[in-house]
N, C-alpha and C positions, 0 to 999 in steps of 0.2 A: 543391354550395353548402351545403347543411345540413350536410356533414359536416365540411368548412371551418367552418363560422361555431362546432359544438361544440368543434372542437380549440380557437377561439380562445377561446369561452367556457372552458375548461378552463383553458388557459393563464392566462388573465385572474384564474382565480379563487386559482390558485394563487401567484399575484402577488400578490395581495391576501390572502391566507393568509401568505404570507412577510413581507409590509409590518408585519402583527402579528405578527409572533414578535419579540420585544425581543432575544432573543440570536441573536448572529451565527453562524451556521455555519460549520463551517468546512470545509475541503473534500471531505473522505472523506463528512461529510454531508451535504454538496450533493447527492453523487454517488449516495448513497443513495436518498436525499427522488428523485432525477430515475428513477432507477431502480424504485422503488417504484410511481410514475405511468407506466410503462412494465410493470410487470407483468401480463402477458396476463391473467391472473386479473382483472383489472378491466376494462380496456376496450381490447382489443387493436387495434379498428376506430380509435380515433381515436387512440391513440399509438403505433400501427405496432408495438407489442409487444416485450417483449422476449423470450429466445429459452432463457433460462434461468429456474429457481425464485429465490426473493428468497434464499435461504441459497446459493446458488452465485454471485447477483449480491455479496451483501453479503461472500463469501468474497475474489470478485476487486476489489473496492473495498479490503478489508482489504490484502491482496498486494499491491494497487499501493500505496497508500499508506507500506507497510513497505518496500517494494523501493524507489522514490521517496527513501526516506530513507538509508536505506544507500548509495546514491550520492551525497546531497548530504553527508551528516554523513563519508561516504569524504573527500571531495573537500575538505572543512575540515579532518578530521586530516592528509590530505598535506600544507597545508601550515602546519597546524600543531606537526604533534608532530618532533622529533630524533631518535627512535628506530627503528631500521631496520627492526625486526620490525613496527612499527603500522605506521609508511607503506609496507612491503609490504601487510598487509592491507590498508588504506586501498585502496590502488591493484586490489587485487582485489575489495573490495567497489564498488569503480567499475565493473570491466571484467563482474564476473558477476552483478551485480545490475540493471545497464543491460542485459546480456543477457535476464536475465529479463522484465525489465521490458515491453521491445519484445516479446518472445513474448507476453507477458498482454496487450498490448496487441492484438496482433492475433488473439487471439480475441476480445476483448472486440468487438471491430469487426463481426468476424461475429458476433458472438450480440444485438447491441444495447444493447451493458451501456457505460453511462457510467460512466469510471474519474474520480477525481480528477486536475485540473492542478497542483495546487502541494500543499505538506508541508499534514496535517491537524494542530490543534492542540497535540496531544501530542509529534507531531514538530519542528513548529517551537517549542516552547520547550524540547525539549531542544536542539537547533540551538542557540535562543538561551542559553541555558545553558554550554554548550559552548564558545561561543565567546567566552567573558567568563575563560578559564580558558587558563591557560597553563605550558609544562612540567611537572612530574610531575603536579602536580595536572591537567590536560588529561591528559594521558596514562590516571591512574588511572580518570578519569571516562568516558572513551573508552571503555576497557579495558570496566568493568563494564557498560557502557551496548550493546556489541555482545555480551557473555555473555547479558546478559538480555535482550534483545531477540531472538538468533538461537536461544533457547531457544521464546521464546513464536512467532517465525516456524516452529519446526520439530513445534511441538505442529498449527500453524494448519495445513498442506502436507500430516501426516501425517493428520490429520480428514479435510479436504476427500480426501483419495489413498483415502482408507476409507470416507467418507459422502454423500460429493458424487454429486451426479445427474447431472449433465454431462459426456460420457464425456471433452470435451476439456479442460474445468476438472481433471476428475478426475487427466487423463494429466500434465497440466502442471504438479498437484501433486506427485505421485510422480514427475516427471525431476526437478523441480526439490529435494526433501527430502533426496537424497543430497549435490545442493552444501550446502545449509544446514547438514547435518550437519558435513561438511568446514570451515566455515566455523567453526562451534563447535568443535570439535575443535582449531583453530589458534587460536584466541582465547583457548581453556582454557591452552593453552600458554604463549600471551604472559604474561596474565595469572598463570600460576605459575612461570614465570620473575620476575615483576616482584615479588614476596614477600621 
């Protein structure tokens, strides 16, 4: 009963810490902040712990919410763009970043780690961004928006493959770093085709 009534006290105050925060989070930081109050280093007895360090937690918050996006921003250039070469990518940043995505997920599950449900900020106003925009100009903004983004996904996969604690965060970075590369690789293409 005492330890019920702390979890609820915790809960409660963290509610009321959130009620004061004037700026809205958005979801990568939700999942953080939940993550954060889950780190065994604080009080593993009343939030059941979670199972990884906060830099392997906050690695797979980062990865989901990038992977997350590469499916939904896939899924708007198929069907926005006329160009063969992007709505093939499109269509394989659906098919292998949803792949991904599901594998992160189920680690996260075993390890205790709350991922993000819906695009964090950054992601959804490029979403919206994106989708205000049509032919070449959607195309070119597409184009450069997966170079730099599968650039900075393949810096994040190649860290975590090299620095991460978690021998299965770790693994999940390194299978996953050689598609990201491939992915860059085809994009560089597009993109110097489209010159």
């Amino acid at each position: 009963m005492k330890k019920l009534s702390y979890v609820f006290m915790v809960a409660l105050a963290a509610y009321a810490f959130e009620g004061c925060n004037n700026a809205p989070k958005d979801a990568k930081q939700s999942a953080d902040s939940v993550n954060k109050t889950k780190d065994t280093t604080n009080n593993a007895a009343a939030t059941g712990g979670i199972a990884v360090t906060s830099d392997d937690a906050k690695f797979a918050t980062k990865a989901a919410a990038g992977g997350m996006a590469e499916v939904e921003i896939g899924k708007l250039a198929g069907q926005k763009t006329t160009n063969a070469q992007i709505k093939s990518f499109a269509a394989m940043m659906v098919t292998d970043h949803g792949k991904a995505n599901d594998a992160l997920m189920a680690i996260a599950k075993t390890k205790n780690i709350t991922l993000p449900a819906t695009l964090d900020a950054d992601h959804q106003k490029k979403m919206d961004d994106l989708s205000k925009l049509s032919g070449a100009d959607f195309d070119k903004a597409y184009v450069d928006a997966m170079v730099d983004g599968h650039k900075k996904t393949l810096d994040l996969m190649k860290d975590e493959a090299k620095n991460g604690k978690d021998a299965d965060l770790k693994a999940f970075a390194a299978n996953t770093a050689p598609t990201v590369q491939m992915h860059l690789d085809a994009i560089n293409k597009i993109h110097d085709s489209m010159k």
